[in-house]
N, C-alpha and C positions, 0 to 999 in steps of 0.2 A: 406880926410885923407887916410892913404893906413897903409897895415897891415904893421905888424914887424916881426921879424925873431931874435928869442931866444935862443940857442944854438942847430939850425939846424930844431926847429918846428915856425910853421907859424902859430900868432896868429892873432885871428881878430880885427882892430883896436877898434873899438866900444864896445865890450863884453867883450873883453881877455881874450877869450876862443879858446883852439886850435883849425882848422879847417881841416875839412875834415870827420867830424864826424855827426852823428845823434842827434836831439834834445835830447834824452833821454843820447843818453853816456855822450853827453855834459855836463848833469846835474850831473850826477852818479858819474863822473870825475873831475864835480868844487867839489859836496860836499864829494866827500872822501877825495880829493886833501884839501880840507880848513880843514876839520874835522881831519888830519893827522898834519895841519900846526899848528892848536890851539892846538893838545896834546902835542906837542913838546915842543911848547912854556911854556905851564902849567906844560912839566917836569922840562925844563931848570931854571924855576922862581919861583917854588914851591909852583904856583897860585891853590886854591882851586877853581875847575870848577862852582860849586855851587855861588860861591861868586860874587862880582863885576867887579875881572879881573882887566885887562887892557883895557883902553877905547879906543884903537887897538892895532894891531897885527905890534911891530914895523919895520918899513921900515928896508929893508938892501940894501946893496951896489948895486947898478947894476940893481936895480926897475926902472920901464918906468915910468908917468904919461901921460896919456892919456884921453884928457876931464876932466882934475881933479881927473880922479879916478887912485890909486896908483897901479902897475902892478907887481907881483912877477916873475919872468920868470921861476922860478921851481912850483907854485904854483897858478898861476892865479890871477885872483882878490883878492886883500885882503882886507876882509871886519871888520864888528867890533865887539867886543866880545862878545857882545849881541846877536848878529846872531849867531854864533857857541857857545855859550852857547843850545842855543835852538836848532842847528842840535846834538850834541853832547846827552841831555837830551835826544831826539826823535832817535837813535842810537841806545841807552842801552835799552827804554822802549818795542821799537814796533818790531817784529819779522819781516823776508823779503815774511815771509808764514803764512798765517793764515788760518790753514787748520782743517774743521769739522766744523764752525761755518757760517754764513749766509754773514761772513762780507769778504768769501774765494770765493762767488758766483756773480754773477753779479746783481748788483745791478739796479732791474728796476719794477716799477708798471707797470703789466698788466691789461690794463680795457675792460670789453665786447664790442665788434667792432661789431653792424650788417649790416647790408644793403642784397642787393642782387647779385649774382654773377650769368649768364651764359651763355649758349653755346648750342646749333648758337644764334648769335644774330638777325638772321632777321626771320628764319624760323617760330619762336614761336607766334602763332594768341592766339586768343580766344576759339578755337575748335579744337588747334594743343594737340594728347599726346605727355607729358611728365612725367620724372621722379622729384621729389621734393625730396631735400634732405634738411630736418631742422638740423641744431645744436642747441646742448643741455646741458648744464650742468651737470654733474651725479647728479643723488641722491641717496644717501645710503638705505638699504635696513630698515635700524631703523628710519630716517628721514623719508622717502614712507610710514612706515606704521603707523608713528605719524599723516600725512598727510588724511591717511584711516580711524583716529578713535581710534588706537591701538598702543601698544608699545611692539616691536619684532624683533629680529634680523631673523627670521624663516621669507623665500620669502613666498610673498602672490599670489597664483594662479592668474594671470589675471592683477598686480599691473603692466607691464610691456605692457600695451596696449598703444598705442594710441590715442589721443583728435579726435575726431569725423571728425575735420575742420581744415585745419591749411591755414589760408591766405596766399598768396602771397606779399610781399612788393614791392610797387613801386619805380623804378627809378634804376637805376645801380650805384653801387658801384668799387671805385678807388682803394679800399685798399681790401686789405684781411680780412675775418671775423675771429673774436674772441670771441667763449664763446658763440656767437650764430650768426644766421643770416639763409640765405636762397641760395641755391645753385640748382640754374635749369638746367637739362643735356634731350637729346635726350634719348628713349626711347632706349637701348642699342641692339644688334643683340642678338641673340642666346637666346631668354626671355625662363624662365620654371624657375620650383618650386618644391621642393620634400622635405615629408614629412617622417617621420619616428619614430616608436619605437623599445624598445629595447624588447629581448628577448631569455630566452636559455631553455635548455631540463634539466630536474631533474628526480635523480634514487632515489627511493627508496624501496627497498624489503619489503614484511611482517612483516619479523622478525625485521626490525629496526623501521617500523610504528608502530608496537606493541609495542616495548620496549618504543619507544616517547611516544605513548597514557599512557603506565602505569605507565611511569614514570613523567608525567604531571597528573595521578590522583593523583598519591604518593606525589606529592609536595603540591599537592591543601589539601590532608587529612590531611597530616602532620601538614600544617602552621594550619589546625583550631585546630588542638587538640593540639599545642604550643602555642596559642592564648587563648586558656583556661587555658591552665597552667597544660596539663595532659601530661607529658613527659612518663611514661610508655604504654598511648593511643596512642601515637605517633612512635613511636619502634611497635606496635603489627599494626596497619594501615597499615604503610611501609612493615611491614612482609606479610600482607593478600594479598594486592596488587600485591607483586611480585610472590608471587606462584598462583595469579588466572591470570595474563601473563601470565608464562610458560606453564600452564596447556591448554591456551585457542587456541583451532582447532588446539593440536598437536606441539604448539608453541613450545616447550620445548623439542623436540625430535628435529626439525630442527635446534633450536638454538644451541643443542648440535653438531651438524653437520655442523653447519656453525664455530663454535668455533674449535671441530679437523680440516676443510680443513685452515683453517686460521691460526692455527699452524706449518700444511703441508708445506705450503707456505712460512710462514717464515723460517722454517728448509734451504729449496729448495733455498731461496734467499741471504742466511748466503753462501750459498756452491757456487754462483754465479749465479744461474738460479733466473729465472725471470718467474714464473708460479704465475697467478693469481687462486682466489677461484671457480671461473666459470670454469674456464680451468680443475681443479682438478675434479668439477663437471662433466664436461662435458664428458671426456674420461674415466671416472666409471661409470657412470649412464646414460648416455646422456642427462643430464639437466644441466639449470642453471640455477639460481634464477631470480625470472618471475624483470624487474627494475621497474613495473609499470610507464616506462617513460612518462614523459608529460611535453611540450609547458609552460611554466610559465612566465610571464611578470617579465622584470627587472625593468624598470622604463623609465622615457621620453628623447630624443636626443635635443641636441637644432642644429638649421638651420642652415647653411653656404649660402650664397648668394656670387660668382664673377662674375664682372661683366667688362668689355668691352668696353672704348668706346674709338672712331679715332675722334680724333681734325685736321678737317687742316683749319686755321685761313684765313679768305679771305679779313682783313683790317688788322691795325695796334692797331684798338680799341677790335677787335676780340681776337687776339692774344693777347693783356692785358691779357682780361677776364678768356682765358686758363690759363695765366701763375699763376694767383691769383687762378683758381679753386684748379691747384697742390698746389699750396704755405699753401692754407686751409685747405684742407685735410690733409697734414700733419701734418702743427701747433697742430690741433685739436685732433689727435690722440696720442700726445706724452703725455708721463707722465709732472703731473705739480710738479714740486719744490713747498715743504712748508716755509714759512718765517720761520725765526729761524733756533735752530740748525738741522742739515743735518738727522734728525732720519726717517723722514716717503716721501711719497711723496703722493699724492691727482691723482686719476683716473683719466682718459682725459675726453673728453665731449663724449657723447652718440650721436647716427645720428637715425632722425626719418624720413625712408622711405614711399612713397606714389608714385603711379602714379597716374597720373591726365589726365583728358579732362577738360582743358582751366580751370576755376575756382572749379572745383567739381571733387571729385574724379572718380577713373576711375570705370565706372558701371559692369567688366566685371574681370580683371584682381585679383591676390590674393593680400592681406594685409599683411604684415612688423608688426613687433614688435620693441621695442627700440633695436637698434644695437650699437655694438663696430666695430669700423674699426680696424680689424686685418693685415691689407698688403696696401700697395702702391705700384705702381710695375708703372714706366713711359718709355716707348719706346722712346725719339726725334728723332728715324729716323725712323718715319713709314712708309715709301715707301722704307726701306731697305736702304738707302745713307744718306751721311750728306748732309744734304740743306737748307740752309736759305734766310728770305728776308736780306733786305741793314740794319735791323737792330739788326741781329741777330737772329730772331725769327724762330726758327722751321718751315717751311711748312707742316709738319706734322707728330703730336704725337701720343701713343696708350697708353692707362690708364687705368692700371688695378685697381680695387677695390675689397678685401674680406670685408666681413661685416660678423657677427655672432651675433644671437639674444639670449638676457642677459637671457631668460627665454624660457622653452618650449610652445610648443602649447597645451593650455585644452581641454575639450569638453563646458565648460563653454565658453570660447574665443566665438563660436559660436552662442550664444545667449545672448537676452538680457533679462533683470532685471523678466520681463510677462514670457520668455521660449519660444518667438518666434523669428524668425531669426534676428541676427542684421543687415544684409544688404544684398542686394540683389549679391554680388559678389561671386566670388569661394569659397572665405573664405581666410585662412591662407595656 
């Protein structure tokens, strides 16, 4: 059979649907095209859409048949009222966006994938180092500590260690892991480690240590003698307290002195100048209030680790392996979509580092805590040029990785449960 020609468009004989088009407009085109031709009809006949209709859509003049099926050449197939009863009902009911609910996102089960993935594939013995990188699942800090015994959203010092052991999985994997699995990489160049806390300088004068101390007795006098219920003991406390401050090593003569340059100062500052109380000090008397400066701990830093490493694939099964190490790391690091409505999203997985000699950890090098991969960063022209094999494949890549650890380092980390060392390494 051969197509036909309609007032200057070419339909396809078998469909009669116009050609030159994409599966989708095709569709988009019959059903508005019918859905247009059933309203018309239901205006012209005063047919209630709902109802039984017409058991078709009647012929008019200058229709083709083709294979039996009746051909409108302004309209395409005409089908029977029962079909466009049902596009017409699905028309009005369903929106062409369905957006904020789970049914506006793609729709697909994700299941944990493991195996093993790495690189080089021939270098690695039994006695070879390398770097182990497990995937993990997160767990929440109130999960972790139901896990410990306890129920707290408050992190637990040390709940962010590492299992003693973590096997190696046999055999090589074709796909990318998900949700867990095992990723084996070459011991990267430029290796080191560094530790740190925090820490700043704090002032404070006499005159404001005293005022703190006395007025940290005055609170503690106060609340007993409000706790007894002696409100006039409480007023005459408050009173003793603050004239045996003032009084105490002269307190009260300096504090007045700190009170005028202090006002000095502001005067000086209203007028535009910028003279601090020391200053004032200084160029009258030649002193300044002693800061009793000191060194005080702010609290603990957590680690960053990047790291480095150059892939160039020397088979086709090699360069699999690369292309699935990237493809994993990333998967693994993205935020996960929750089913349902679009309100929250779920943490990526956790990566738990280790270096190894062949099946045991490495006896010399420092320990990893649970990490977040923070960065991917992939060079494909590591030798500076674009270069590939006949299949595409890079000859050689460069791969960067951040990682940063969920928790800091304790001094508990370093030992264990007895108070003696937990292993014979650097440590953390």
């Amino acid at each position: 059979m051969q197509n036909y020609t309609v007032n200057g468009i070419e339909y396809n004989w078998k469909t009669g649907l116009p050609l030159n088009q994409t599966d989708q407009d095709v569709d988009d085109i019959r059903k508005e095209e019918e859905l247009n031709q059933y309203l018309e009809v239901v205006k012209q006949n005063d047919i209630n859409p709902s109802g039984s209709g017409l058991s078709n859509i009647p012929s008019g003049e200058g229709n083709a048949t083709i294979n039996g099926v009746e051909i409108n050449p302004n309209f395409g197939k005409v089908v029977t009222t029962e079909e466009l009863n049902k596009q017409f009902s699905d028309k009005k009911t369903k929106k062409k966006y369905n957006v904020g609910t789970i049914n506006s996102n793609k729709k697909i089960k994700i299941n944990s994938r493991g195996g093993l993935l790495r690189y080089p594939l021939e270098a690695m013995t039994d006695t070879t180092d390398y770097l182990q990188i497990d995937i993990k699942e997160y767990t929440s800090i109130g999960k972790r500590s139901e896990e410990l015994g306890s129920r707290t959203i408050i992190s637990i010092p040390g709940s962010r260690q590492l299992p003693k052991r973590s096997g190696v999985p046999g055999g090589l994997t074709t796909q990318s892991l998900v949700n867990k699995g095992t990723i084996l990489l070459q011991i990267p160049a430029n290796l080191q480690d560094g530790n740190s806390v925090s820490y700043g300088e704090s002032k404070m004068n006499s005159i404001v240590a005293a005022a703190v101390g006395g007025a940290s007795d005055m609170m503690t006098g106060v609340g007993d003698k409000l706790g007894e219920g002696d409100f006039e003991g409480a007023g005459q406390v408050a009173k003793d307290i603050a004239q045996a401050t003032l009084t105490d090593s002269n307190i009260g003569l300096n504090a007045k002195k700190l009170v005028t340059r202090k006002l000095a100062s502001m005067a000086v500052s209203a007028l535009g100048g910028n003279v601090t109380i020391n200053q004032l000090l200084a160029r009258e008397d030649g002193q300044i209030f002693n800061p009793n400066m000191e060194l005080l701990f702010n609290g603990p830093t957590l680690r960053n680790f990047r790291f480095s490493f150059k892939m160039t694939p020397r088979s086709k099964n090699e360069a699999e392996q690369c292309k699935l190490i990237i493809r994993t790391f990333k998967m693994n690091m993205a935020p996960k979509v929750v089913s349902g409505p679009n309100l929250f999203l779920n943490t990526p997985n956790v990566f738990e580092l280790r270096y190894k000699t062949g099946f045991r950890n490495h006896p010399f090098l420092h320990k990893f805590k649970q990490c977040f991969l923070t960065d991917v960063s992939v060079n494909y022209t590591g030798e500076g040029v674009y270069a590939t094999y006949e299949d595409r494949e890079p000859i050689s890549m460069i791969m960067d990785l951040s990682f940063k650890e969920l928790e800091p380092i304790y001094d508990i980390d370093y030992f264990d449960e007895n108070g003696f060392d937990s292993d014979n390494t650097v440590g953390y």
